[in-house]
C-alpha positions as CSV (number, residue, x, y, z in Angstrom):
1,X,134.2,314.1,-3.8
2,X,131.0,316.3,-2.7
3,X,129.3,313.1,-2.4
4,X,131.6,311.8,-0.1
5,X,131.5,314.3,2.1
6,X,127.8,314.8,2.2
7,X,127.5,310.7,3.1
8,X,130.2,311.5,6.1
9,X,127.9,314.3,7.2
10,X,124.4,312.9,6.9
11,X,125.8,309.7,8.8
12,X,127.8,311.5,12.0
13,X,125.3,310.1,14.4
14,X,124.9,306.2,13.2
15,X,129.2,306.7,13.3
16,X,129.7,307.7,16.1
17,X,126.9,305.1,17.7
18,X,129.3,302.3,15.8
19,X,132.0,303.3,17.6
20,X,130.7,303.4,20.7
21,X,129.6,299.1,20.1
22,X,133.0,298.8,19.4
23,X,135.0,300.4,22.2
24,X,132.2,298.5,24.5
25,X,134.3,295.3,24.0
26,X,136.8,294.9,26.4
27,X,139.8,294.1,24.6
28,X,142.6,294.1,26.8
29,X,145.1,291.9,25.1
30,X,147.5,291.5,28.4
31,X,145.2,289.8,30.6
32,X,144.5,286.1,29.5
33,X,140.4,286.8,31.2
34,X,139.6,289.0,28.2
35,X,140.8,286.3,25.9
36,X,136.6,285.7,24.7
37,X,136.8,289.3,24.3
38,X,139.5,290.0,22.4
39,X,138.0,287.5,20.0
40,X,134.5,288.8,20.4
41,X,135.8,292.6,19.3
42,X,137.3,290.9,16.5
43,X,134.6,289.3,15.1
44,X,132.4,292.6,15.4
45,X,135.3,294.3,13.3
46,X,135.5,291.5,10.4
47,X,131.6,291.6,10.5
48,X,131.8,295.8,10.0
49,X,134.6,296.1,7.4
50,X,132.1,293.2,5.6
51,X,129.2,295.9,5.7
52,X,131.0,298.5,4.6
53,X,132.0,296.6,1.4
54,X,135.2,295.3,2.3
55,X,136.9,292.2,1.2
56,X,137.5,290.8,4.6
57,X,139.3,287.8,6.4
58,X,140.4,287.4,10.1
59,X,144.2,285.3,9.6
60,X,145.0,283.2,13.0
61,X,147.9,283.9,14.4
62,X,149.7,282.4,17.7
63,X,148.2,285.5,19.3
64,X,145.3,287.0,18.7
65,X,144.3,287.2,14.8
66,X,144.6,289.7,12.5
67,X,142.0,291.8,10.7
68,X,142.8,291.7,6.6
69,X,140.0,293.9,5.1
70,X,140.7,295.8,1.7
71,X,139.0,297.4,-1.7
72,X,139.4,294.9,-4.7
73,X,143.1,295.6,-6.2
74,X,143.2,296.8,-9.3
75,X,145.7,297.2,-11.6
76,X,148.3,299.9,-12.1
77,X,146.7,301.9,-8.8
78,X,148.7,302.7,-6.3
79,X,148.3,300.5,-3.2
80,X,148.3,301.9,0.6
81,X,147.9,300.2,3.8
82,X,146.5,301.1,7.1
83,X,147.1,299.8,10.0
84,X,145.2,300.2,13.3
85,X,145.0,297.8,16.7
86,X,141.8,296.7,18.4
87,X,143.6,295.6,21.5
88,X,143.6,298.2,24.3
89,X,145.6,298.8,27.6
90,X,143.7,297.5,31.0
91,X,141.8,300.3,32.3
92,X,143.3,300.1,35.9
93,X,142.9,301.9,38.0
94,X,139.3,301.8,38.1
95,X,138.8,304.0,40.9
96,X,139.8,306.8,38.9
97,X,137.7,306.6,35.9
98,X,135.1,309.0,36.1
99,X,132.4,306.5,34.0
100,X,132.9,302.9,33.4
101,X,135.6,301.9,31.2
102,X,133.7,300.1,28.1
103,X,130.3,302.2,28.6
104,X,131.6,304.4,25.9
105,X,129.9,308.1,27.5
106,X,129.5,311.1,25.2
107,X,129.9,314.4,27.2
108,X,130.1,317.6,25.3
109,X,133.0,317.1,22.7
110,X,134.4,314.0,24.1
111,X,134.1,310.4,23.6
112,X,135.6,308.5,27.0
113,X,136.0,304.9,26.7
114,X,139.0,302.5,26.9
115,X,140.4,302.3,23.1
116,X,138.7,305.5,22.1
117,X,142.1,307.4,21.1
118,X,144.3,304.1,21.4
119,X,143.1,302.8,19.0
120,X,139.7,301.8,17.8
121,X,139.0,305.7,17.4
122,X,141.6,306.2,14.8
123,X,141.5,303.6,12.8
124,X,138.1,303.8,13.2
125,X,137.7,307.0,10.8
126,X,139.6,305.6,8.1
127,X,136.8,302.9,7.6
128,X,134.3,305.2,7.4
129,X,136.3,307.4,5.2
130,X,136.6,304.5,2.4
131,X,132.8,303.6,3.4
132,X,131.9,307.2,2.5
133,X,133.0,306.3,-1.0
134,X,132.0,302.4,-1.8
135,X,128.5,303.5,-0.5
136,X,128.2,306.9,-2.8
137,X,129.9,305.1,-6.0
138,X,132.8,307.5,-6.2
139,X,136.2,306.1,-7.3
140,X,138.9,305.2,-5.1
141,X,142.1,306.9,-6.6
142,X,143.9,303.9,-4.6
143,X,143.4,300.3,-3.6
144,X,143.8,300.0,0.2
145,X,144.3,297.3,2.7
146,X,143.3,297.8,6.3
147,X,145.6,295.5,9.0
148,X,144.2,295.5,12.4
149,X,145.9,293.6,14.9
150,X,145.7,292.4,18.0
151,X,148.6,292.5,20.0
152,X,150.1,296.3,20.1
153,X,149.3,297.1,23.4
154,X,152.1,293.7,24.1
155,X,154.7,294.2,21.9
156,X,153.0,292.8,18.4
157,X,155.2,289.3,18.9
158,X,153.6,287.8,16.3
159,X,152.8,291.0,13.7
160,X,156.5,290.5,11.7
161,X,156.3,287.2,11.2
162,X,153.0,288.0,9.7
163,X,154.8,290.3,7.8
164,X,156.9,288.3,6.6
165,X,154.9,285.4,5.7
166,X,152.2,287.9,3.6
167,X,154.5,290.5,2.1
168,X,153.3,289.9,-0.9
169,X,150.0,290.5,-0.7
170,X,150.6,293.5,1.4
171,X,153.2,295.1,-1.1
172,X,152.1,298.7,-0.8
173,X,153.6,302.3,-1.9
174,X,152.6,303.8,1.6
175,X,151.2,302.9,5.0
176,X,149.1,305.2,7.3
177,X,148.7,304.9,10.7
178,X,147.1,306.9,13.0
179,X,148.0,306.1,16.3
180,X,149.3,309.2,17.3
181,X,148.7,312.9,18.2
182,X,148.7,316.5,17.2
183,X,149.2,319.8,19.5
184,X,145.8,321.0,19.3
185,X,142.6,321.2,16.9
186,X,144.4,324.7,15.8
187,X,147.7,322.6,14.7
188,X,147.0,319.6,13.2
189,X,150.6,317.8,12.6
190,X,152.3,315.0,10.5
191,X,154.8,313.5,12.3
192,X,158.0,312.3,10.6
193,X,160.3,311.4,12.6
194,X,160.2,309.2,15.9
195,X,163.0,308.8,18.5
196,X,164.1,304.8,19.2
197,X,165.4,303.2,22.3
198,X,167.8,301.6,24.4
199,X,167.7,299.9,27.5
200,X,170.2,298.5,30.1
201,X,170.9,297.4,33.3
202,X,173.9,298.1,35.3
203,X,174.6,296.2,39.1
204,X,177.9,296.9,41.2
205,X,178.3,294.5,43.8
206,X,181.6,295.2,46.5
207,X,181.1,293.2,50.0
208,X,178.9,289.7,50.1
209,X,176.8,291.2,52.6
210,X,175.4,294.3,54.3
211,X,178.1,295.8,56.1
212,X,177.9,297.6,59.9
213,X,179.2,301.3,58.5
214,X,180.9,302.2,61.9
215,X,182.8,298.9,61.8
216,X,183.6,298.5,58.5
217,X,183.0,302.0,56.8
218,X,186.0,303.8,55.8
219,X,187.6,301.0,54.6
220,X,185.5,299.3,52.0
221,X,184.2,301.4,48.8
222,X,180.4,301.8,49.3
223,X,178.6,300.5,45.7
224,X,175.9,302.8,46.2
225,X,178.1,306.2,45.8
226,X,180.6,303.8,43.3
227,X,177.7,303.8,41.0
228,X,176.2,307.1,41.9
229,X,179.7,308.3,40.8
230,X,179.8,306.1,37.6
231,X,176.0,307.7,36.5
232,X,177.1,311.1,37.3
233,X,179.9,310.7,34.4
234,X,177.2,310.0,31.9
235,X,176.1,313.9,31.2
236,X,177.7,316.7,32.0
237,X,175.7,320.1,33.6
238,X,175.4,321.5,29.8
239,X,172.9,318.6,29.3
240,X,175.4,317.3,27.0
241,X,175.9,313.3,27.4
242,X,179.5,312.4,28.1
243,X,179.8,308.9,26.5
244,X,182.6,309.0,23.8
245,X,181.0,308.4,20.5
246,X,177.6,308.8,21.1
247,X,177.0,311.9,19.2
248,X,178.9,310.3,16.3
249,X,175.8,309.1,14.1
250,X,173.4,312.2,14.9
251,X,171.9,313.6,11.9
252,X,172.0,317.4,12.3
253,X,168.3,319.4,12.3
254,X,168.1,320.8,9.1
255,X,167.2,324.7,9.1
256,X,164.0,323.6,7.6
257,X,163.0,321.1,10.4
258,X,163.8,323.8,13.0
259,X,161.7,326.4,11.9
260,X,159.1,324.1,11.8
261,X,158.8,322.9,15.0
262,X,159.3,326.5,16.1
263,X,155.5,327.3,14.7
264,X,154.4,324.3,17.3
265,X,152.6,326.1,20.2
266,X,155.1,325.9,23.4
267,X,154.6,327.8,26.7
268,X,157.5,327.4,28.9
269,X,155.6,328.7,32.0
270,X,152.4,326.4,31.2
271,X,154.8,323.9,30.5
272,X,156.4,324.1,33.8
273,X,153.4,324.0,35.8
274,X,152.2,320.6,33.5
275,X,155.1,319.3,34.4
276,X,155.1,320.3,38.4
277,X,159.2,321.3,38.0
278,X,160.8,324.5,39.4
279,X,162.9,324.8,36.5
280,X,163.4,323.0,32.6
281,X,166.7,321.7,31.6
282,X,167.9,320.2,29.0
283,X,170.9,320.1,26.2
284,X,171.9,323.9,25.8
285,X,171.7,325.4,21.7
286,X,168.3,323.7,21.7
287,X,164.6,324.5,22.3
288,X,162.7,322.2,24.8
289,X,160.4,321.2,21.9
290,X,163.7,320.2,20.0
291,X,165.1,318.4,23.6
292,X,162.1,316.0,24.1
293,X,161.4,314.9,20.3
294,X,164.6,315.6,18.0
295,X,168.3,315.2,20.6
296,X,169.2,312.0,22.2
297,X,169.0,311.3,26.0
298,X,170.1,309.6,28.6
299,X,167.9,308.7,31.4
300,X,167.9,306.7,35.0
301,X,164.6,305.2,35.1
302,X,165.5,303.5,38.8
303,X,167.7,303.3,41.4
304,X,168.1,301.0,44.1
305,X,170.3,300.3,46.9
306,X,170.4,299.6,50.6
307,X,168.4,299.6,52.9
308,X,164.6,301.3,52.1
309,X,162.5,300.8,54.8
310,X,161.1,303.6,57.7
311,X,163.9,305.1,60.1
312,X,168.2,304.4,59.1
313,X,170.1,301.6,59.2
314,X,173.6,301.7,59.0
315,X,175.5,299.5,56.8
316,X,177.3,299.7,53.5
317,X,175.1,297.9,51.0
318,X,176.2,295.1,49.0
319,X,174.9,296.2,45.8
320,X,173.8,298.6,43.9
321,X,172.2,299.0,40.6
322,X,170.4,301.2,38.2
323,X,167.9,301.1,35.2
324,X,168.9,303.2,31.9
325,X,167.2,304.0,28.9
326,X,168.6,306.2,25.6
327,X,166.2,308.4,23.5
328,X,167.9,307.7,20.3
329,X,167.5,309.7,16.9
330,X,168.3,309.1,13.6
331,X,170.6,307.9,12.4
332,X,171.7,306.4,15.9
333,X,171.8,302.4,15.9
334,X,170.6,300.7,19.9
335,X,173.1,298.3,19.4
336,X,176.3,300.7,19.0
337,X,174.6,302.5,22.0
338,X,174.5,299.7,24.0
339,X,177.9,298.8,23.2
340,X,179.2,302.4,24.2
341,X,177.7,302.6,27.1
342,X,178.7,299.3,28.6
343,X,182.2,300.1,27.3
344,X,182.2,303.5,28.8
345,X,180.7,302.0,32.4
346,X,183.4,299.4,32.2
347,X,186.2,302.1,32.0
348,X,185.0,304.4,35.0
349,X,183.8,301.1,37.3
350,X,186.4,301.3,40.3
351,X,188.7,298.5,40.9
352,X,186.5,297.6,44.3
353,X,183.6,296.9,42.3
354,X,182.2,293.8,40.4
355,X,180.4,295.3,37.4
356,X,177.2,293.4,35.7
357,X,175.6,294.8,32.8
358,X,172.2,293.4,30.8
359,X,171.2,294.7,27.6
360,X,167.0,295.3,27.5
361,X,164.8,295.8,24.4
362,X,165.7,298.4,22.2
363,X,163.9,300.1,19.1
364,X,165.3,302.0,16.0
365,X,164.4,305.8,15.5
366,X,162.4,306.5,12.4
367,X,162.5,309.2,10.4
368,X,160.8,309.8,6.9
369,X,161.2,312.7,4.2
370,X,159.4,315.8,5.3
371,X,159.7,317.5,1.8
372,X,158.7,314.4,0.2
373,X,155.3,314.3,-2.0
374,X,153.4,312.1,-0.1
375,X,154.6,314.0,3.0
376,X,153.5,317.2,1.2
377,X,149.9,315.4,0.4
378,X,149.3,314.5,4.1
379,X,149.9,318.1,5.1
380,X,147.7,319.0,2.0
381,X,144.5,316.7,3.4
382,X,145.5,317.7,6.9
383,X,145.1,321.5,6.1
384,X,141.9,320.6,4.2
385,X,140.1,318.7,6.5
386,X,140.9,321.0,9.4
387,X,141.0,324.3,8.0
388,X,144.5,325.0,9.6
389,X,148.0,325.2,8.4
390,X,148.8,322.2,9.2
391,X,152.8,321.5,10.4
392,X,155.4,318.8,11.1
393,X,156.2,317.1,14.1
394,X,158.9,315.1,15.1
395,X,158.2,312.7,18.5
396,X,159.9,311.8,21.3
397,X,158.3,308.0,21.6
398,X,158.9,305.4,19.9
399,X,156.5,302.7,17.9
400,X,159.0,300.3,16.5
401,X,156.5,298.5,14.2
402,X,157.1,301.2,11.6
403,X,160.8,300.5,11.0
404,X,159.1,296.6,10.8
405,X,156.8,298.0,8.0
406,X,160.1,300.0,6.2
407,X,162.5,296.8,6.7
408,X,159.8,294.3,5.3
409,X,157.8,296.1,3.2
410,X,160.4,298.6,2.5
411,X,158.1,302.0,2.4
412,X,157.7,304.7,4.2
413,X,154.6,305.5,7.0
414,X,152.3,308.7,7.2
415,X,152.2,308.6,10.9
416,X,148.7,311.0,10.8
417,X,147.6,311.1,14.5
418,X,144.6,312.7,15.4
419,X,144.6,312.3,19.1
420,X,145.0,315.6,21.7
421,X,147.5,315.9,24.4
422,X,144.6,315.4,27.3
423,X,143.0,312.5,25.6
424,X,145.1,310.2,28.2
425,X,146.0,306.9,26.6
426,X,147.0,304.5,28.5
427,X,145.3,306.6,31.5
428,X,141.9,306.5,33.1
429,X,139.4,308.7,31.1
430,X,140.8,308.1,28.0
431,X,138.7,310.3,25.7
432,X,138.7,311.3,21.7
433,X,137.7,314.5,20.7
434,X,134.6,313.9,18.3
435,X,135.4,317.6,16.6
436,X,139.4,315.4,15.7
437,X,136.8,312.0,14.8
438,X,134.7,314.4,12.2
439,X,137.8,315.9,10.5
440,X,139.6,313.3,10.7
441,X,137.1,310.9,8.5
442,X,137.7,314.2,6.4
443,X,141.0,314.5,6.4
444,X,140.9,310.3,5.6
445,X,138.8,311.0,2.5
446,X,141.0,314.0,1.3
447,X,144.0,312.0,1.6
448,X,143.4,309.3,-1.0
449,X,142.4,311.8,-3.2
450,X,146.1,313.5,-2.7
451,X,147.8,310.2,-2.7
452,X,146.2,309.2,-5.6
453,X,146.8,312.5,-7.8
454,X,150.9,312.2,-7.0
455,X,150.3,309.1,-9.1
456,X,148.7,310.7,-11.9
């Protein structure tokens, strides 16, 4: 293993300068202009895993092709797959970016470019961590695939049917992905559990037409305050979410699980000011690190009625409607949520209202065993590679691919994440820490070694 991590070391800079050719590509996947490039930033990733020693194949799809790039398979070793994206989000708005988007700037510890956390970055160290050991001759303990699509940043359309049509070939005993964060370089976190999602729609709609309110008001039921009324049912001033039966399915924090994400660093004051809010609030019993990654919620994402322009105008608007989502955890299901909530907004709608509701896209909550043993070996190369005792996380977000990798390939994901909470995906100056790059080619290198042991 020495070897290995003397090859990371003694090739930091010619790294990091290959990362920086790859996040150069703009490879924005949801506009069709950067169509060349998406395919361009392929191509320069199929040509890389090829150098490294890969075995290596870009598979059409619909979309944008997928990157198949893996160590010969050999029999009776345990086989692990990571996955990674090379599409990235547009990097509007430009006028905010501090250096140019795809120039790919070092200053002190940071790397900013488009893609450098989400996702080029991350994946990125888990190529050089297998390069570190085809280049130095030291045996892999596992055989491992890399799959590097093309399409996250729009949904993955066309990643389950892919699935699907090569589940053989990708049958695995794991899957690491790092495409998500830790709380600081002092806390480096595996995170077990995500939240899923539910989303709806809800329009009342009472007179045909804007009514005068001096002529008409007092006499006709106003949809605006109907369904400000109806909303206002959904939680009570606990925090607690009113629905009948939502609660029903919640699996309860274990005492374990709670004293871990107690030892996750949490300010309530520094939070506050992050945040620009007077006050928290959330469900009462529970810690606001428990509130935003481990309880259910219920959230209006918009509201619209009436008239919005400058000065008043007085009517009684036609309509009204609202946007909801639900923070869902396991072992919730979107579709029973869905169901009570439309139920429940059916049962308070008044009589003077015409109710419409639309179900939106909805994701399962994930949750994998955190005393597991290949849990217990990611925390084992975690705390190796960065010299901390390394912790568990559960997430409030949602990345419903990995319930696609469990239903299809039916294992389990190491979601390893190695980005910090300023690194600002999906924001202008998106940056990746080069001190989380360095350890976490390390921590890449240490976990094979700890995957591969559990099978000895």
């Amino acid at each position: 293993m020495q070897a290995v991590f003397d090859y990371l070391r003694n090739n930091d800079t010619a790294f990091l300068e290959q990362l920086r050719d790859y996040l150069r590509f703009p490879s924005v996947s949801a506009q069709p202009q950067h169509k060349a490039d998406m395919r361009a930033c392929a191509d320069w990733a199929v040509s890389h895993c090829r150098l490294i020693g890969l075995q290596t194949r870009l598979c059409p799809t619909p979309g944008n092709p997928v990157i198949l790039a893996g160590t010969p398979r050999r029999q009776g070793r345990p086989h692990y797959l990571v996955y990674g994206h090379y599409d990235v989000q547009p990097p509007d708005p430009l006028d905010l970016w501090k250096t140019p988007p795809f120039e790919a700037r070092i200053e002190g510890d940071n790397l900013i470019a488009r893609g450098s956390c989400d996702n080029k970055g991350q994946h990125f160290v888990h190529l050089k961590a297998v390069e570190a050991y085809l280049k130095t001759g030291t045996e892999l303990p596992v055989d491992i695939t890399f799959l590097i699509e093309g399409e996250e940043e729009v949904g993955s359309d066309h990643l389950v049917d892919f699935l699907k049509e090569h589940r053989q070939e990708l049958a695995c005993d794991g899957i690491v992905i790092s495409d998500n964060g830790i709380p600081s370089l002092k806390h480096p976190a595996l995170t077990y559990s995500l939240r899923g999602v539910a989303a709806m729609e809800v329009k009342l709609t009472g007179p045909s037409r804007d009514l005068h309110s001096g002529l008409f008001g007092g006499s006709v039921d106003n949809p605006a305050m109907a369904l400000c009324q109806m909303l206002g049912s959904l939680r009570d001033r606990r925090g607690r979410i009113t629905i009948p039966g939502f609660y029903d399915d919640v699996v309860k924090l274990s005492a374990y699980e709670r004293r871990q994400l107690a030892k996750l660093p949490f300010s309530e004051g520094q939070y506050r000011k992050l945040l620009g809010v007077k006050a928290l609030f959330g469900e009462q019993s529970y810690t606001a690190i428990e509130q935003r990654s481990a309880r259910p919620t219920c959230e209006i994402n918009g509201l619209t009625s009436g008239y919005q322009g400058a000065g008043s105008k007085t009517i009684i608007p036609s309509w009204a409607s609202a946007k909801l989502t639900f923070r869902l955890v396991p072992d919730m299901k979107p579709k029973k949520i869905q169901q009570l909530v439309a139920r429940h907004l059916k049962e308070v709608c008044p009589p003077t209202m015409r109710i419409e509701l639309e179900v939106g896209h909805s994701g399962e909550p994930y949750l994998m065993s955190p005393t597991g043993p290949q849990a217990q070996a990611a925390l084992r190369a975690l705390k190796g590679a960065f010299g901390q005792e390394s912790l568990l996380l559960r997430e409030g977000g949602s990345i419903p691919i990995v319930n696609d990798f469990r239903k299809i390939l039916g294992v389990d994901t190491l979601l390893l994440g190695l980005s910090l909470p300023d690194d600002n995906p999906h924001s202008p100056n998106e940056k990746f820490s080069l001190t989380c790059f360095r350890r976490g080619m390390a921590m890449s290198a240490k976990l094979w070694e700890e995957l591969g042991a559990l099978d000895r």
